[in-house]
C-alpha positions in Angstrom: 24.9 -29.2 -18.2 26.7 -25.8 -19.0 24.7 -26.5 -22.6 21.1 -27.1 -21.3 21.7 -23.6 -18.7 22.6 -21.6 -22.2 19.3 -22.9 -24.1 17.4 -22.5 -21.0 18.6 -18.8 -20.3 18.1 -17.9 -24.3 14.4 -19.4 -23.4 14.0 -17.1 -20.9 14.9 -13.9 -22.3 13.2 -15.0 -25.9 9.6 -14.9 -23.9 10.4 -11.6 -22.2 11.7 -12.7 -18.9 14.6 -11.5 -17.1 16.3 -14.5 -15.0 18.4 -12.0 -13.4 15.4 -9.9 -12.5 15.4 -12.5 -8.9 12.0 -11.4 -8.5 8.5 -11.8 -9.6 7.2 -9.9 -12.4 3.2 -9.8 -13.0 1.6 -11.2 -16.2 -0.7 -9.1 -18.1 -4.2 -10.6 -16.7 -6.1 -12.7 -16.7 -8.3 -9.5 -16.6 -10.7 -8.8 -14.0 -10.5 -7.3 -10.5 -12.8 -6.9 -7.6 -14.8 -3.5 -7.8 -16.4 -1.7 -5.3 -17.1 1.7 -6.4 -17.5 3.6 -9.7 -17.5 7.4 -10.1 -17.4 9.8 -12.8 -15.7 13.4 -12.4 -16.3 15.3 -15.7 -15.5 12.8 -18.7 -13.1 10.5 -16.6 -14.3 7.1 -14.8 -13.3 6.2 -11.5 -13.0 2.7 -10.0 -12.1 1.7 -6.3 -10.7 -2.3 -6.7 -8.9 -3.8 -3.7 -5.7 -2.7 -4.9 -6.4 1.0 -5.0 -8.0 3.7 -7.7 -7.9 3.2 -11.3 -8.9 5.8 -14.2 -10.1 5.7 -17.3 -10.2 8.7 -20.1 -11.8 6.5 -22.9 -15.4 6.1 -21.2 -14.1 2.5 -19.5 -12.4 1.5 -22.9 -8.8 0.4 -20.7 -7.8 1.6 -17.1 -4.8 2.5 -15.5 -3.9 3.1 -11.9 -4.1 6.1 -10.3 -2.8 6.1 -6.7 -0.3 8.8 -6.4 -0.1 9.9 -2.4 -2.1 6.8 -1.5 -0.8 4.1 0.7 -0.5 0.6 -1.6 -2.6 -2.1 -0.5 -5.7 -0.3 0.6 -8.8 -0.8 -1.5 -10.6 2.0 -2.5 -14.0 1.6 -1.5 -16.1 4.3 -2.3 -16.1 7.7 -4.0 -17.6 11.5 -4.0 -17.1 14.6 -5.9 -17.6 18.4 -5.4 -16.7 20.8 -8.2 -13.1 20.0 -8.4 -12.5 17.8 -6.2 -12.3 14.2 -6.1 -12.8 12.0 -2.8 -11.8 8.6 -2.1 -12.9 6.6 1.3 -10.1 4.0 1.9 -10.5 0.1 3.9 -8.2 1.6 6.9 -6.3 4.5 5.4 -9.3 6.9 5.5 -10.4 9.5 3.3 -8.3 11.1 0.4 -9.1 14.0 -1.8 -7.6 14.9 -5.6 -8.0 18.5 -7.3 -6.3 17.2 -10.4 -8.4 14.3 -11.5 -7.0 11.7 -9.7 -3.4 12.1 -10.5 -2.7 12.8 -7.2 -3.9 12.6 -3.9 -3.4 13.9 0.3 -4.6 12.4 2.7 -7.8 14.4 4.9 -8.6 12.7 7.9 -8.2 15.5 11.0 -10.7 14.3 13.5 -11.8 11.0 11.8 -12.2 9.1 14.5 -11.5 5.7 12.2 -10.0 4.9 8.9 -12.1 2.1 7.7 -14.7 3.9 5.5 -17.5 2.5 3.8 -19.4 5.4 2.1 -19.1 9.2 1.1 -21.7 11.3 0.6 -22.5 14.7 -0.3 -24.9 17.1 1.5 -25.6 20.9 0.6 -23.4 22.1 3.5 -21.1 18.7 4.4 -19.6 15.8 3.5 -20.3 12.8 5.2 -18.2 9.8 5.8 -19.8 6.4 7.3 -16.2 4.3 9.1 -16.4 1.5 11.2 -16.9 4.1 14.4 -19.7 6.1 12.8 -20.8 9.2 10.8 -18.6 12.1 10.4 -18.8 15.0 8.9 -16.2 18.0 6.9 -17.5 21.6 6.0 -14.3 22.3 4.6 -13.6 19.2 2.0 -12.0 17.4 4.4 -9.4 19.3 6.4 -11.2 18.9 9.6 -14.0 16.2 10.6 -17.0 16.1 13.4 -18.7 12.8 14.9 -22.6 13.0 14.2 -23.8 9.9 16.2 -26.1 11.8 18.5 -28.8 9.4 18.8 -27.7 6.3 16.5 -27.5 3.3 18.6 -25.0 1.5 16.5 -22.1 2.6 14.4 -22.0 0.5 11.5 -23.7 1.9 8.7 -23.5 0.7 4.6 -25.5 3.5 2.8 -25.7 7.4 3.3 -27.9 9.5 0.8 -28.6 13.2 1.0 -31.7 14.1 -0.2 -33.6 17.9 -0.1 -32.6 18.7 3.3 -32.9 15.1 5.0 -29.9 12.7 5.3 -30.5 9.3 5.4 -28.5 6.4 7.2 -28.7 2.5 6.4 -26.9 0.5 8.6 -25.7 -2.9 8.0 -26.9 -5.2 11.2 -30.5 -4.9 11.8 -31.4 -2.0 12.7 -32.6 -0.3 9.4 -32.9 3.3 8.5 -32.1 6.8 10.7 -33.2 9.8 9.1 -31.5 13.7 10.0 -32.7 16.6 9.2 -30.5 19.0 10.5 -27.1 17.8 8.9 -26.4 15.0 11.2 -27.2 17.0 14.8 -29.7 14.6 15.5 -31.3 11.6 14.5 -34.4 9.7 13.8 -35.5 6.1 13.6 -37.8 5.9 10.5 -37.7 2.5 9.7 -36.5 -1.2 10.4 -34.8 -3.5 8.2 -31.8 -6.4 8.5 -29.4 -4.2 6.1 -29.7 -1.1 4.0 -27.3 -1.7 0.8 -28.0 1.3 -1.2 -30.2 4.6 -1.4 -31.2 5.8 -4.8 -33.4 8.3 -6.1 -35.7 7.9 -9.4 -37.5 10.9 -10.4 -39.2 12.1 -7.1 -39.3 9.0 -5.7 -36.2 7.3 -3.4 -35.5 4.3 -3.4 -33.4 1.8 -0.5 -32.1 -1.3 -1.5 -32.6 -4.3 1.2 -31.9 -8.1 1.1 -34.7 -9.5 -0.9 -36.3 -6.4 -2.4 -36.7 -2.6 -2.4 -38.2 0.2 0.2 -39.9 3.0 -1.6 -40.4 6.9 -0.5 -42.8 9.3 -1.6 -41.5 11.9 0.7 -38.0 12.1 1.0 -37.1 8.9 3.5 -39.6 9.6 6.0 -42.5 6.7 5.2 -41.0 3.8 3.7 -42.7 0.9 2.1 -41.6 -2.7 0.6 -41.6 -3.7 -2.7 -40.6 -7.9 -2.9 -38.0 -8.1 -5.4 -36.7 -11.9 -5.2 -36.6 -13.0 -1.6 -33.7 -16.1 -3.3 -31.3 -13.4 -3.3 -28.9 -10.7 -1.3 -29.3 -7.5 -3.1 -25.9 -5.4 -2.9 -26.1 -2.5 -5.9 -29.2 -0.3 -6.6 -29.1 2.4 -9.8 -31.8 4.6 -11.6 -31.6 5.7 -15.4 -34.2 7.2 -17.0 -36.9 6.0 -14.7 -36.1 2.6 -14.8 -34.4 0.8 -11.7 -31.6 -1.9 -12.0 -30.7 -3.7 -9.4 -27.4 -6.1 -8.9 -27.2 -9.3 -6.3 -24.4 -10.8 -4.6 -24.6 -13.8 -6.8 -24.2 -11.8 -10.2 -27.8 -11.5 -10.8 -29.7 -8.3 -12.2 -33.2 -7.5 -12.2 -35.0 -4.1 -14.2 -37.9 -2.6 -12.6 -39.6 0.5 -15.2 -42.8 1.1 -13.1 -41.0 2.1 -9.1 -39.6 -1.0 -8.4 -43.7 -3.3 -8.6 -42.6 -5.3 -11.0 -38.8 -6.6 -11.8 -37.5 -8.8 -14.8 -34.3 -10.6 -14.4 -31.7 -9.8 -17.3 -29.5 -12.3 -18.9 -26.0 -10.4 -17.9 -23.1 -13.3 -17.2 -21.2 -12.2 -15.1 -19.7 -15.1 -13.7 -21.8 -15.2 -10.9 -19.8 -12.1 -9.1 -21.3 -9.7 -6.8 -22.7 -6.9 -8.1 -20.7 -4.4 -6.0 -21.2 -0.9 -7.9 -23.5 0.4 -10.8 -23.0 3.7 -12.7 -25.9 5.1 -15.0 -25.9 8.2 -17.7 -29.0 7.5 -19.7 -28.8 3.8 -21.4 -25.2 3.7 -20.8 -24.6 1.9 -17.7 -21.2 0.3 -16.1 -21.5 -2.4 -13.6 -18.6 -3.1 -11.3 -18.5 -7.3 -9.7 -16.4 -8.3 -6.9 -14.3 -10.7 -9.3 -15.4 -9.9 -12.9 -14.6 -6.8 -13.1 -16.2 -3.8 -15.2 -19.1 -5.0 -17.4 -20.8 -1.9 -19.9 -24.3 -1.8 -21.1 -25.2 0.7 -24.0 -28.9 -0.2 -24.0 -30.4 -0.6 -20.3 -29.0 -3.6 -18.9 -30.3 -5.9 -21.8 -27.0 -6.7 -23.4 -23.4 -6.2 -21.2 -19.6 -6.5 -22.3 -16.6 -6.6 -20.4 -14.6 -3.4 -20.1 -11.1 -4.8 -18.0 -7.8 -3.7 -20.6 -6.1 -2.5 -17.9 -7.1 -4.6 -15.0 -5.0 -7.1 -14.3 -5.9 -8.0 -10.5 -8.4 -10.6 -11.1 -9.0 -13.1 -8.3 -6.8 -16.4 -9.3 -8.2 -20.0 -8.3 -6.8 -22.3 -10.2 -3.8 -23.0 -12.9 -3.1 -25.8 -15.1 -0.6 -26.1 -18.3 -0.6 -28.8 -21.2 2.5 -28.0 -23.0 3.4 -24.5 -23.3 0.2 -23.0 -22.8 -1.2 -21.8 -19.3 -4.3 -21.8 -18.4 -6.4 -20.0 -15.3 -9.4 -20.5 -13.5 -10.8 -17.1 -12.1 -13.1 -16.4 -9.5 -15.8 -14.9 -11.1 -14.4 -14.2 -14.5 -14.2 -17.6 -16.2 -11.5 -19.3 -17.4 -8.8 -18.2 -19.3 -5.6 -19.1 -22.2 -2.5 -18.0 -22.3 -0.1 -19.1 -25.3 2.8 -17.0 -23.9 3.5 -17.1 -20.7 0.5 -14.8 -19.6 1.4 -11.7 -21.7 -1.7 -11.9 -23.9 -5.1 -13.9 -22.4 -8.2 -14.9 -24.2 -11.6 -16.0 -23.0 -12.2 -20.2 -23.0 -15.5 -20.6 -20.7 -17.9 -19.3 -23.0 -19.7 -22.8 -23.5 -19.4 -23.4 -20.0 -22.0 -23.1 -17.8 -22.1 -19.5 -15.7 -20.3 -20.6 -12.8 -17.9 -18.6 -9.8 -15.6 -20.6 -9.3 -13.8 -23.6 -11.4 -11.7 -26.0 -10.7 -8.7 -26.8 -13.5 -6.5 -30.3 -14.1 -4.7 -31.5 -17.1 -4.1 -35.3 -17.7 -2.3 -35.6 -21.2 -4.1 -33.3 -23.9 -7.2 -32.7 -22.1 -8.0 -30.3 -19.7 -10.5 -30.8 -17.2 -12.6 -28.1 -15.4 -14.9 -29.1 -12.3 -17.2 -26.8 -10.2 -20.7 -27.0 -9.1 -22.2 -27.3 -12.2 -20.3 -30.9 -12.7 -16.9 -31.8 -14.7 -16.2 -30.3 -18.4 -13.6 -31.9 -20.9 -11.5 -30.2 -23.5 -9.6 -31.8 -25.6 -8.7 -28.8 -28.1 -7.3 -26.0 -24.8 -10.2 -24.8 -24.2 -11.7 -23.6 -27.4 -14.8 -26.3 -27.2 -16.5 -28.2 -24.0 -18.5 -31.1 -23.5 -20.1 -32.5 -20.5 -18.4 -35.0 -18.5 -20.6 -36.0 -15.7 -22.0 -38.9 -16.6 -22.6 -41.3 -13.0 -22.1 -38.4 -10.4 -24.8 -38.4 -8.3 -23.6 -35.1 -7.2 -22.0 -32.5 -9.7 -21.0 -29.9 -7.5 -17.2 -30.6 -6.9 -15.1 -29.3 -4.5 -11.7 -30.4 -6.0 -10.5 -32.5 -9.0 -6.9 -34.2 -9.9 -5.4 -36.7 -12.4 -2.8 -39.3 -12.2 -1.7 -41.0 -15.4 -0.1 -43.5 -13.8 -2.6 -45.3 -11.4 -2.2 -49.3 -12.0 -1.1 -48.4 -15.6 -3.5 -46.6 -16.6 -4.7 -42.5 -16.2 -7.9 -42.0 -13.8 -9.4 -38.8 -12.5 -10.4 -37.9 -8.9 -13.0 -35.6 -8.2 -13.8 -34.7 -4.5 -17.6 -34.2 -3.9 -18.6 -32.8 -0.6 -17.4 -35.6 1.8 -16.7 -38.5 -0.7 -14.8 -39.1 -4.0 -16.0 -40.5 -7.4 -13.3 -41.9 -10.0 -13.0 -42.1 -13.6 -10.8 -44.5 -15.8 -11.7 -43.6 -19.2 -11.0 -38.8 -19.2 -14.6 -38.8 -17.4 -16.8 -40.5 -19.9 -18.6 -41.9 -16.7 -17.8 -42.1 -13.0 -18.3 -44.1 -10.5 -18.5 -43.5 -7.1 -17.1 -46.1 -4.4 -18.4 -46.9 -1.3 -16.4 -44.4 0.5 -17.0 -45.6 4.1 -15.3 -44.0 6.9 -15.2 -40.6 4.8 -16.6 -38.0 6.7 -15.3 -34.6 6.3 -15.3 -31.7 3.4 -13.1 -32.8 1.2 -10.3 -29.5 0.3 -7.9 -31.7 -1.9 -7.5 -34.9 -3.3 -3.7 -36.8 -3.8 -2.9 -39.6 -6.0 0.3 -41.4 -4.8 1.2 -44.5 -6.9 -2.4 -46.6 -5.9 -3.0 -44.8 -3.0 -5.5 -41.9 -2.9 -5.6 -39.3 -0.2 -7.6 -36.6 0.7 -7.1 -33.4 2.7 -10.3 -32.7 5.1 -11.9 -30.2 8.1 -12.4 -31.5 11.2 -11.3 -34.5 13.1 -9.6 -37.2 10.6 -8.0 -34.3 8.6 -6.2 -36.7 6.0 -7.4 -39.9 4.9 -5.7 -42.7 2.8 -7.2 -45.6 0.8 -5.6 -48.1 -0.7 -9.1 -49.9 -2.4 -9.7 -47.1 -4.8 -12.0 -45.3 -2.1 -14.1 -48.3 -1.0 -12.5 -48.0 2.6 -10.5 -44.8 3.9 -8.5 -44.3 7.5 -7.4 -41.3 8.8 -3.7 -41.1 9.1 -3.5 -37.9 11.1 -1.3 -39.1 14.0 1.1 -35.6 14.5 -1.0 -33.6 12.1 -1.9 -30.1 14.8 -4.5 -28.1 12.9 -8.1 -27.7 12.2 -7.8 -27.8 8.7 -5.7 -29.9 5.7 -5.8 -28.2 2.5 -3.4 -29.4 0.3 -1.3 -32.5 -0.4 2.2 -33.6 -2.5 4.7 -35.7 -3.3 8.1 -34.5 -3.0 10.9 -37.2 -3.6 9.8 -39.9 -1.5 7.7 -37.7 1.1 4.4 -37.1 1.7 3.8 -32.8 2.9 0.3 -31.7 3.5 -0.6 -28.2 4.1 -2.3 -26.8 6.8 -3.6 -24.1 8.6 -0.8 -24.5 10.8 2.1 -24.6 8.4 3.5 -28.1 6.7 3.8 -31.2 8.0 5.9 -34.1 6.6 5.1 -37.8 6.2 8.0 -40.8 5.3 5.8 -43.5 6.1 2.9 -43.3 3.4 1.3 -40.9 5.8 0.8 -43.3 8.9 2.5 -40.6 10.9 3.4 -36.9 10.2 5.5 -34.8 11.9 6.0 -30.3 11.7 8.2 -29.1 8.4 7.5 -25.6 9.0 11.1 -23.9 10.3 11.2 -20.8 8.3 7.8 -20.1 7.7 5.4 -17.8 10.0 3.9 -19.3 13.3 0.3 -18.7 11.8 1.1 -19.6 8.1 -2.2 -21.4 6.3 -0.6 -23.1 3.6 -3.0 -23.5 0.4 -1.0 -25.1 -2.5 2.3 -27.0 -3.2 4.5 -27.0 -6.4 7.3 -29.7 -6.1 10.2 -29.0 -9.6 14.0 -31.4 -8.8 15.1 -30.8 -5.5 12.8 -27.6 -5.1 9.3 -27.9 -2.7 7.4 -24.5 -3.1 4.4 -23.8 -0.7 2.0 -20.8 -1.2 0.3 -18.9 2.3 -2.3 -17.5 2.9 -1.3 -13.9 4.0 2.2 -14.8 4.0 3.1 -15.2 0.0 5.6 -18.4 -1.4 8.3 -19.9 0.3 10.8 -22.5 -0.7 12.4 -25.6 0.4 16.0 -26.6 -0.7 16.0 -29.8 1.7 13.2 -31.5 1.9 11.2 -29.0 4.0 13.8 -28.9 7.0 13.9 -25.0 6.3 11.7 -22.3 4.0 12.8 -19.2 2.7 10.7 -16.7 1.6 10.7 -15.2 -1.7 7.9 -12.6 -2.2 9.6 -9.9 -4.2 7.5 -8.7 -6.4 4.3 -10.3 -5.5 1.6 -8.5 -6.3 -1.0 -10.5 -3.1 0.0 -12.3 -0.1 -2.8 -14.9 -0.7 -1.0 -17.7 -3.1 -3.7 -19.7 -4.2 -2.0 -22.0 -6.7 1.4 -22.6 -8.9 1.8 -23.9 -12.1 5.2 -24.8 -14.2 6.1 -24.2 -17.5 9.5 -25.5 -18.4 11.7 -23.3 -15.5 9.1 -20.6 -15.5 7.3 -21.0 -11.9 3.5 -18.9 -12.2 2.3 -18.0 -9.1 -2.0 -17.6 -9.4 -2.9 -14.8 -6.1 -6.4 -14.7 -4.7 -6.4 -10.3 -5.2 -4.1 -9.8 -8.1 -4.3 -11.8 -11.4 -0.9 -14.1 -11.8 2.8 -13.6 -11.1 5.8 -15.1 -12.6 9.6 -15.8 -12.5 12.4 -18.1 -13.1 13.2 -21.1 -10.9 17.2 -20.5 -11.7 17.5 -18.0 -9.6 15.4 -19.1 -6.4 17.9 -20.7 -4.6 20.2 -18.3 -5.2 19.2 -14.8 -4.8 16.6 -15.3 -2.2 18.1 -15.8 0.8 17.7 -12.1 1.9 13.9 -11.7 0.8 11.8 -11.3 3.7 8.2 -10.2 5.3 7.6 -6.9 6.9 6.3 -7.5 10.5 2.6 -6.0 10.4 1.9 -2.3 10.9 -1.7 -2.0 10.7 -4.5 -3.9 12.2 -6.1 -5.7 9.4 -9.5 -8.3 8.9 -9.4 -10.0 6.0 -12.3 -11.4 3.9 -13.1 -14.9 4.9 -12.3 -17.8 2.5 -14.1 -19.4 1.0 -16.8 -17.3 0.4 -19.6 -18.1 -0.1 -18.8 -21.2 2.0 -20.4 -24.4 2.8 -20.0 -25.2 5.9 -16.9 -23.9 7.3 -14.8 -21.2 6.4 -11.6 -19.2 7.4 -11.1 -15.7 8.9 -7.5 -14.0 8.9 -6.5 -10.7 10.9 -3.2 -8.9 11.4 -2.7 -7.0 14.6 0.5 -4.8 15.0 1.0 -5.2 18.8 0.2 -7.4 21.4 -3.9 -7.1 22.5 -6.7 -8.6 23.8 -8.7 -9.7 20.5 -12.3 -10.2 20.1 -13.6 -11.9 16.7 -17.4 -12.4 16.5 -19.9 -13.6 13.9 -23.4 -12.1 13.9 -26.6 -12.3 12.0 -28.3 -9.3 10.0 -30.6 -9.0 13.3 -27.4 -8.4 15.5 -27.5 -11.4 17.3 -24.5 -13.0 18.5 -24.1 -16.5 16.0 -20.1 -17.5 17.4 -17.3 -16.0 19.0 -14.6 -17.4 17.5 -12.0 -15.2 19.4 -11.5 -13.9 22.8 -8.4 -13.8 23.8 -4.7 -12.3 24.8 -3.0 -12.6 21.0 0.7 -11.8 20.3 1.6 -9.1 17.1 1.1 -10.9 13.9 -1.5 -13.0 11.7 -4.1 -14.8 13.3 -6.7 -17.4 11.8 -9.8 -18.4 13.1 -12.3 -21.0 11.0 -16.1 -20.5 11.5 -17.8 -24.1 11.2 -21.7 -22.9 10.3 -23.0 -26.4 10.6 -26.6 -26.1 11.5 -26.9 -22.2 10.5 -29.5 -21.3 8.0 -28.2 -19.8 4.4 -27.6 -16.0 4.4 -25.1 -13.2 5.0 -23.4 -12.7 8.3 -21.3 -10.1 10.2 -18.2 -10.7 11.7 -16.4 -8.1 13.6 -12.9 -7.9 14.6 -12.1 -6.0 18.0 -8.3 -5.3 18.7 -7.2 -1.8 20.6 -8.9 0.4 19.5 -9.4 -0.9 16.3 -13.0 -2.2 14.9 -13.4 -3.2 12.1 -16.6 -5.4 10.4 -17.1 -7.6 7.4 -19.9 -9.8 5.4 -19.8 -13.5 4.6 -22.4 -15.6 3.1 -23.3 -19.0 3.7 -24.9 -21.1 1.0 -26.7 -24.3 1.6 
């Protein structure tokens, strides 16, 4: 025993990893992050991800942070600049300004009346800020700031563009575009749409970007009319260069418009399907920033991209798997990626996979599997070539896949589909799909125990079992309190399933469960399991990893260097756990210290209000909503459509300091993007989700 420790620490420190570091250290990728603003200030590019500012001085070759006198964990959301200075609008730390190129920042919110701000804009005289409580305004670059709501019926607004004397408002809930003349005194109604996502001027002409197409101005905002772009889509990022228009959707589309927007060709860009959050033009160069993807470059109008991420290292993790020593991970957005060790270096694998967001990963032997809604792909040679492996699905978008290679003596692969499950004995050559009565719930994971399969589920039933390869399935939920199962394992002779209320264990097959969850937060969602000897690790939502030492009778956290609190999956490579996070790329560290050096790692208790983005998203049907409240208050939580009517009220209600979730079933909602807006205090705050039939 005193052998194997030796080799194992020598292991350790031969791939770069410190065992007595007792915390995690983040990998170099995979690379991607999710953008939301780009800005240039002389030659240096400016970014705003979700974990802050980063910089470039090569014209977007690589990227480093730049968040000096910023609070961590704020995203930067958008940007504007002034001579010297450099402005930065934060989700909930308000606005910051740098006078030395973004190397350093202080903070400028006197008299901003709310710290969520969504856009910055510059006017002759003013700056102008859009928050969650309205338009403000700064003739002295910050230091002191005015509401200018006289007449605007509602506060939320997503676009702001100064143009010869008028300033122009978009809002983003129906109630379309206000026009000022007088520097935000007073205001006008000029025109009504569901939600303004951009303003941009091309040549004389300006131009607003609105779900399905563009408006277009001859005289400066005050006459508006539409231009149908492609009603399929949610437009979200609008830019001009050298009178031609480009224009970015939510589902990583672009379409190029050279004659005002009458006519628009789609481009091939592959961007993973990613939002197009932010576009940056100078001439044919153009930089596109996706919510996922990262930065994409152009060098000739949009007709040929390619990625621009050294340096970005928070890409949005979905899944892991490993065959051997080498690690692989699904992103959201940005493909799927190889690492051959342990996640210093990463190289692109999904080129001859379809252009997908998200992808599901499992290995069964030598072969890796990767399932999403364009069916099931099999590698045999880690990644470096794909074939289609779809052959008998009825259905190919799949929610979930998983492997067993001993199931009667033989391997077989589970793939979830919707509300039903589809098997293969021979690494997916064809499938077949059993009669799966009594199924009838989304599926969110699928668990192979000995010949039992079991799958986690919304709803009523929550976890089902079948012992007929899924010709007939029960639902052993007796004990199980939650809305929602979303992941299942086998530790030692136990059943645990993960919830949105914690864990729950099962010693009977999973006839009856009962609550594991002493240790971990009352509103811990718990999305993934890794089970390694006598160690059960869970990953939260919100919350980060926690682990079990005794059969979950007691968690412990251990979140020390983590660089998100969302853990969306774990994978193992010899003693070296990887932790994939949903805002910020993949974490590692060394199992022989967990139970050892933990015990004193903890969670602050909340200090801010905070909504988080919903999950999954888009979503079909249901979906998950997490906020953080710092004391005690009366909470209201509501979804609405772009017209500003109410759709639910998921919250409305007395709630105690600390992390709350809420799950929006949209069964029998048409496709589209939503509102949901989180009242707590004084705080407001609002976010989009989409639904997707």
């Amino acid at each position: 025993m005193k052998q194997q420790s030796i080799i194992l620490l020598v292991l350790l420190i031969s791939r770069g990893i410190s065992p007595s570091s007792a915390q995690w250290q983040p990998t170099n990728g995979p690379p991607g992050a999710l953008i939301m603003a780009i800005a240039k200030q002389d030659s240096i590019f400016f970014a705003g991800t979700d974990h802050g500012v980063v910089r470039s001085t090569d014209n977007g070759a690589s990227w480093m942070g730049a968040n000096t006198g910023i609070p961590s964990g704020r995203g930067a959301r958008c940007f504007a600049t002034s001579g010297t200075y450099l402005f930065v609008g934060t989700g909930g730390d308000g606005v910051f300004r740098s006078s030395d190129m973004g190397l350093t920042w202080i903070e400028v919110n006197n008299g901003l009346t709310n710290k969520y701000v969504t856009v910055l804009t510059f006017s002759d005289k003013h700056l102008f800020a859009a928050t969650d409580d309205g338009i403000s305004r700064t003739s002295d670059n910050g230091s002191n700031w005015t509401p200018v709501n006289s007449n605007l019926p509602y506060p939320h607004f997503s676009a702001l563009y100064a143009s010869n004397g008028n300033l122009l408002a978009g809002t983003n809930a129906g109630s379309g575009i206000y026009c000022s003349t007088n520097e935000g005194e007073n205001w006008t109604f000029v025109y009504p749409a569901s939600t303004i996502w951009d303003f941009v001027s091309c040549g004389t002409n300006l131009f607003a970007l609105v779900d399905g197409g563009v408006l277009f101005s001859t005289d400066n905002g005050s006459t508006w009319s539409h231009r149908t772009l492609d009603s399929r889509y949610v437009f979200s990022a609008l830019v001009a260069s050298e009178g031609v228009l480009l224009a970015g959707t939510e589902r990583g589309n672009l379409y190029i418009s050279a004659d005002n927007g009458t006519e628009w060709t789609p481009l091939n860009a592959r961007f993973g399907q990613s939002q197009v959050a932010a576009l940056y033009s100078e001439g044919p160069d153009i930089l596109a920033g996706t919510q996922g993807g990262g930065i994409f470059r152009s060098t000739d109008n949009g007709s040929s991209w390619a990625p621009m991420n050294t340096g970005l290292t928070f890409s949005l993790v979905y899944s892991l798997a490993t065959i051997g020593d080498v690690l692989f991970a699904a992103t959201l957005g940005a493909g799927i990626y190889r690492s051959t060790d342990l996640g210093n270096h990463w190289i692109p694998i999904s080129a001859d996979l379809p252009d997908f967001w998200r992808w599901t990963l499992v290995a069964e032997g030598d072969e890796l599997f990767a399932a999403g809604d364009s069916g099931v792909f099999r590698s045999s040679d880690n990644g470096s070539s794909w074939i289609a492996a779809s052959e008998g699905l009825t259905d190919i978008g799949i929610n979930v896949i998983a492997a067993s290679s001993n199931w009667a003596g033989s391997s077989v692969l589970v793939a979830g589909i919707d509300d039903r499950v589809a098997l293969s004995t021979n690494s997916g050559i064809s499938w077949t799909e059993p009669p799966n009565a009594g199924l009838h719930a989304v599926i969110f994971d699928v668990g192979i125990v000995d010949t039992c399969l079991y799958v986690c589920t919304s709803g009523k039933g929550l976890v089902y079992r079948s012992t007929d390869m899924g010709a007939q399935w029960i639902a052993t939920s007796q004990g199980l309190d939650c809305d929602n199962a979303q992941a299942l394992v086998q530790h030692g002779a136990d059943l645990f399933v993960g919830t949105d209320h914690g864990v729950f264990r099962s010693t009977d097959g999973g006839t009856s469960w009962t609550s594991a969850s002493i240790g971990l937060p009352q509103s811990a969602s718990v999305d993934c399991f890794a089970s390694s000897g006598d160690i059960l690790l869970v990953g939260t939502y919100d919350h980060g990893a926690y682990f079990s030492s005794n059969s979950g009778a007691s968690w412990t956290a251990f979140n020390s260097g983590l660089t998100d609190d969302f853990v969306q999956d774990f994978a193992l490579i010899d003693t070296i756990l990887f932790a994939g996070m949903y805002h910020g790329g993949i974490c590692r560290r060394s199992l022989l210290d967990v139970t050892t050096t933990v015990g004193n790692e903890h969670r602050q208790v909340p200090i801010r209000y905070s909504l988080e983005q919903n999950f999954p998203n888009p979503f079909n049907p249901s979906t998950t909503i997490h906020f953080t409240i710092p004391t005690d208050s009366f909470v209201s939580l509501e979804v609405y459509d772009l017209l500003g009517r109410l759709a639910a009220t998921l919250a409305s209600e007395e709630l105690r300091a600390g992390t709350h979730t809420r799950r929006w079933d949209a069964e029998g909602f048409p496709s589209g993007v939503y509102l949901y807006r989180l009242l707590a205090g004084s705080h407001a705050e609002t976010k989009k989700l989409i639904l997707v039939r």
